[in-house]
C-alpha positions as CSV (number, residue, x, y, z in Angstrom):
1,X,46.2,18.3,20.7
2,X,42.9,20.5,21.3
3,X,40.2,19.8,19.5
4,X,38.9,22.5,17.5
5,X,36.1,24.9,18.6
6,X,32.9,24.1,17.2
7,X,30.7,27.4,17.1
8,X,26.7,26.6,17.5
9,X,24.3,28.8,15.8
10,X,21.1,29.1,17.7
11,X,17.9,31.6,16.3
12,X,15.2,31.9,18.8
13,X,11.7,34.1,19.0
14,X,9.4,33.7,22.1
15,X,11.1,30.4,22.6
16,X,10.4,30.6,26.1
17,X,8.7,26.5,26.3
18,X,11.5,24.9,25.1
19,X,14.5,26.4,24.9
20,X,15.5,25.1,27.9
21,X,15.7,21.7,26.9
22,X,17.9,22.8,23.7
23,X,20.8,24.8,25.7
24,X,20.8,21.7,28.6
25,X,21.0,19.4,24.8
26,X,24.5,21.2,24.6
27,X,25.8,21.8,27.8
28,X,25.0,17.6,27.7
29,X,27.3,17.2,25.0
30,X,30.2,14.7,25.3
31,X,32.4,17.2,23.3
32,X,33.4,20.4,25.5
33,X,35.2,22.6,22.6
34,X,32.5,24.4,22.0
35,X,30.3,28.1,22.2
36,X,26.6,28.8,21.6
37,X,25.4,31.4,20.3
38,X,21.9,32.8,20.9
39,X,20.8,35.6,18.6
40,X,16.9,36.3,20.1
41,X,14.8,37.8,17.8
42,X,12.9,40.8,19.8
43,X,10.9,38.1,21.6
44,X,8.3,39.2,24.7
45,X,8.1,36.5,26.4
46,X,11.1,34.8,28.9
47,X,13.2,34.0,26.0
48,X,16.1,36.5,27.5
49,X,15.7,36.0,30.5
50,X,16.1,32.1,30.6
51,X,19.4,32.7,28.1
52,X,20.7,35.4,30.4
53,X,20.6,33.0,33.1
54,X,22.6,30.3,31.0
55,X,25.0,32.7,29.9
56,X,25.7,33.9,33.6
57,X,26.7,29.9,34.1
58,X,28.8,29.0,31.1
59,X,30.8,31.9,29.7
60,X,30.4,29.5,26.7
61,X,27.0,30.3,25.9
62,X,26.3,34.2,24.6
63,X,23.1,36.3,24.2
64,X,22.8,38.6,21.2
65,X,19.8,40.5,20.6
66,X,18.5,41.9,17.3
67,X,18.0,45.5,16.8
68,X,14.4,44.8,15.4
69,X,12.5,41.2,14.0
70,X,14.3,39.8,11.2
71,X,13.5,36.7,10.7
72,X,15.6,33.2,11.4
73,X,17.9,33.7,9.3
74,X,19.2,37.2,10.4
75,X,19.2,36.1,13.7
76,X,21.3,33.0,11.9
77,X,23.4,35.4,10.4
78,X,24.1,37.6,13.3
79,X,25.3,34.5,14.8
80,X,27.9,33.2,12.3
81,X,29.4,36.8,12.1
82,X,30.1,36.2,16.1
83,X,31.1,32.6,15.6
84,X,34.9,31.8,16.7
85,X,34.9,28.3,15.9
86,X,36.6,26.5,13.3
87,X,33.5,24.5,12.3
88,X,29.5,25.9,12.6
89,X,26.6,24.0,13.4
90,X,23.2,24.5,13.7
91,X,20.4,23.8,16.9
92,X,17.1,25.9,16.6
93,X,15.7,26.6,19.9
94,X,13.0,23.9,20.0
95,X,15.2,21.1,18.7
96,X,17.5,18.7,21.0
97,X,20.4,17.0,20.6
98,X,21.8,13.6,21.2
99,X,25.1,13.7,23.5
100,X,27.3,12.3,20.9
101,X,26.3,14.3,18.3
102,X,29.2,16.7,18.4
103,X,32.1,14.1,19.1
104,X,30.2,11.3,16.5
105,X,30.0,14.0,13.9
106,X,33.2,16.2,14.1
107,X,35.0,12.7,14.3
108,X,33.6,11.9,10.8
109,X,34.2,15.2,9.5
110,X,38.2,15.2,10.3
111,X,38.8,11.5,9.8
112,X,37.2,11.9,6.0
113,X,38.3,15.2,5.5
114,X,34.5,16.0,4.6
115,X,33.9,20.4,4.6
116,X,30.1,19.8,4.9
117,X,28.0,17.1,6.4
118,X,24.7,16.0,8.0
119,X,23.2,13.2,10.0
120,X,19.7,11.3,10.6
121,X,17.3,12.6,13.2
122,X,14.0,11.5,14.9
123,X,11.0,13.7,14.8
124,X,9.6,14.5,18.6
125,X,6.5,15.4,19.5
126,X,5.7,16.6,23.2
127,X,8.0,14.1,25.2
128,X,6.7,11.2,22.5
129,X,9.6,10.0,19.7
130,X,8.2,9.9,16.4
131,X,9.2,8.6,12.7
132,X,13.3,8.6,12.0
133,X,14.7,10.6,9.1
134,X,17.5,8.9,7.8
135,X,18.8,10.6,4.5
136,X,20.7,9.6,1.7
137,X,24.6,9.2,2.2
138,X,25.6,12.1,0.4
139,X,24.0,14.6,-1.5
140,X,25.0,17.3,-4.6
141,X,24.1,20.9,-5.6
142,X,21.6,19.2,-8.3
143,X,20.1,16.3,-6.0
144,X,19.2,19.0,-3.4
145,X,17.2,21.3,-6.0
146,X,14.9,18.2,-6.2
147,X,14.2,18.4,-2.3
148,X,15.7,19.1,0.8
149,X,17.5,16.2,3.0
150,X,19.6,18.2,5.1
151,X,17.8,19.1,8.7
152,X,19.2,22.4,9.8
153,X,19.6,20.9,13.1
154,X,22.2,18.2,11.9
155,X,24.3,20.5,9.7
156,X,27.8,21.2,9.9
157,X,30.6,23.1,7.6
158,X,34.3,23.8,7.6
159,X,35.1,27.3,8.0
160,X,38.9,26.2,7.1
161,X,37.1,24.7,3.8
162,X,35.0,27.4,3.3
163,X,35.5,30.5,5.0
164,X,32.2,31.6,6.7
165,X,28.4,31.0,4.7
166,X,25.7,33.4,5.6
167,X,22.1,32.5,4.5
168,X,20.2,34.6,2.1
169,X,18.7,37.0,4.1
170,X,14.8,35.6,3.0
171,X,12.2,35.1,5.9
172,X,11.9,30.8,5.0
173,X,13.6,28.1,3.0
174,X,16.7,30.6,4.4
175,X,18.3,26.9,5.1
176,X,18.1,25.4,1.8
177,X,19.8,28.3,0.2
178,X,22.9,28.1,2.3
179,X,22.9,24.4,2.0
180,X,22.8,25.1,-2.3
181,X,25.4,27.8,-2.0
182,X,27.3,25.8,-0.1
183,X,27.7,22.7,-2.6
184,X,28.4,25.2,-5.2
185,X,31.7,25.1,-3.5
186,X,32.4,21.3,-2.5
187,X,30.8,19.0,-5.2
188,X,29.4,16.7,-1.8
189,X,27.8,17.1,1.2
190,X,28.0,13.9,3.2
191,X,25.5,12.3,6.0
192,X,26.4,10.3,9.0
193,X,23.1,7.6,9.1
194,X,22.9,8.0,13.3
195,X,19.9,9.6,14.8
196,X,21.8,12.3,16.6
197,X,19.1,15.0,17.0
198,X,15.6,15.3,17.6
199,X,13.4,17.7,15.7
200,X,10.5,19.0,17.2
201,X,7.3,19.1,15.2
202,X,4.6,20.4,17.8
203,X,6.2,24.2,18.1
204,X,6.9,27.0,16.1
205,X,5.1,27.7,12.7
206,X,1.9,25.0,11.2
207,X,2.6,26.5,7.8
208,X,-0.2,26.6,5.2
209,X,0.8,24.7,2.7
210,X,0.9,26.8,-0.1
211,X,2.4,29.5,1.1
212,X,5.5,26.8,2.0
213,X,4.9,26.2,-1.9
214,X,5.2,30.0,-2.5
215,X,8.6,30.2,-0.7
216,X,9.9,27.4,-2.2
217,X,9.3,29.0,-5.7
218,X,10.5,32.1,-4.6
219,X,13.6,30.4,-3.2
220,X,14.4,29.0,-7.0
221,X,13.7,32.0,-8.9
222,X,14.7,34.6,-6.6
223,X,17.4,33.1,-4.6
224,X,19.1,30.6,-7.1
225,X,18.6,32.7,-9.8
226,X,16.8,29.8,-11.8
227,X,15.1,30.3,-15.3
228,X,11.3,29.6,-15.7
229,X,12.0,26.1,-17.2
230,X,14.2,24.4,-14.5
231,X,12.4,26.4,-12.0
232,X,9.0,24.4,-12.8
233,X,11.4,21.3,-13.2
234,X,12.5,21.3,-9.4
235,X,9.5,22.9,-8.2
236,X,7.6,19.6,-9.2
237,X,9.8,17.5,-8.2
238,X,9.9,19.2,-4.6
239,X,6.2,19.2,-4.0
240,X,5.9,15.5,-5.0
241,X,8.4,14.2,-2.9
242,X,6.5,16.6,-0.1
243,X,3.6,15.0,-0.9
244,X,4.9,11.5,-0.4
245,X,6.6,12.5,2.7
246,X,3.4,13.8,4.1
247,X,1.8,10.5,3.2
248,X,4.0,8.5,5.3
């Protein structure tokens, strides 16, 4: 019996230093069934021309090219309309994954009949491994208010479950909201506790930190639809556990 075809969403913009290392991340993956798909951004540097060459390889890798900069999450987006695959995951285009990622994680997916999981992941910086993030074993719509466990890079949903989920088309915390809408659907999402990915923290944005605040209350009240009251409630609750984080 063929395994199913797991469709991998990919955003990148001027992703020219590392991107590189994520495409050889999947081409390295124990588990064949599957197609990436690269929605650039408008870059101007060699993001294009390094997927073009990829793509000219491995007819399972495809380049798609926005019409003007949206943001990750209509790059996202453009990607998951594309998608063929029964299940969708998600590698940005500085992150890496582990070889058995696909095969560990589909495996756990169909022998638990789970619609929507995640796993741990090690933080990278340059070549050097940093601190492990292993999260809880499962988390629910109302857990997830209260803070974010779920690395983009490690997530994976049913399509046979859930049909296709789009993320709110906002320019950050785009993630989060697809992970919420999601678990408005199935009351779990579970976590596999193996380090299967590596997430880079040396590239791409070093966000103030309030403006990451102002997203994240935007995301509540404008995405969520949240009242003033639980709004505050979460928002609180987010920010300290950021602030502990940070102090680790």
């Amino acid at each position: 019996m063929q395994m199913p075809l797991v469709s991998i969403i990919m955003p990148a913009y001027n992703a020219e230093k590392y991107i590189k290392q994520s495409i050889e991340s999947v081409i390295s993956q124990s588990y064949s069934n599957w197609e990436l798909l690269i929605t650039d951004d408008r870059s101007t540097d060699e993001t294009q021309r390094i997927v073009e060459e990829y793509a000219s390889k491995d007819p399972r890798i495809k380049l798609y090219i926005n019409s003007e900069n949206g943001g990750a999450g209509v790059a996202r987006n453009n990607s998951i309309k594309q998608a063929n695959g029964r299940f969708i995951a998600f590698l940005d285009a500085d992150d890496q994954w582990l070889p058995e990622k696909l095969t560990r994680q589909l495996n756990f997916m169909l022998k638990n009949n789970y619609a929507f999981t995640f796993t741990a992941y090690q933080k990278l910086e340059g070549e050097t491994p940093k601190s492990t993030v292993i999260p809880p074993s499962f988390t629910t719509y109302k857990k997830l208010l209260s803070g974010n466990v779920i690395g983009c890079l490690t997530a994976m949903y049913d399509t046979s479950a859930l049909g296709k989920q789009y993320m709110p088309l906002i320019r950050k915390r785009q993630d989060m909201g697809l992970w919420l809408s999601i678990l408005q659907q199935v009351p779990n999402a579970y976590s596999l506790p193996d380090v299967l990915a590596f997430y880079r923290v040396d590239s791409g944005m070093t966000q103030n930190k309030f403006k990451i605040l102002k997203w994240q209350w935007d995301l509540y009240r404008n995405v969520v639809g949240l009242g003033l009251f639980k709004t505050s409630i979460h928002f609180c609750s987010y920010a300290l556990r950021g602030f502990v984080k940070h102090k680790k």
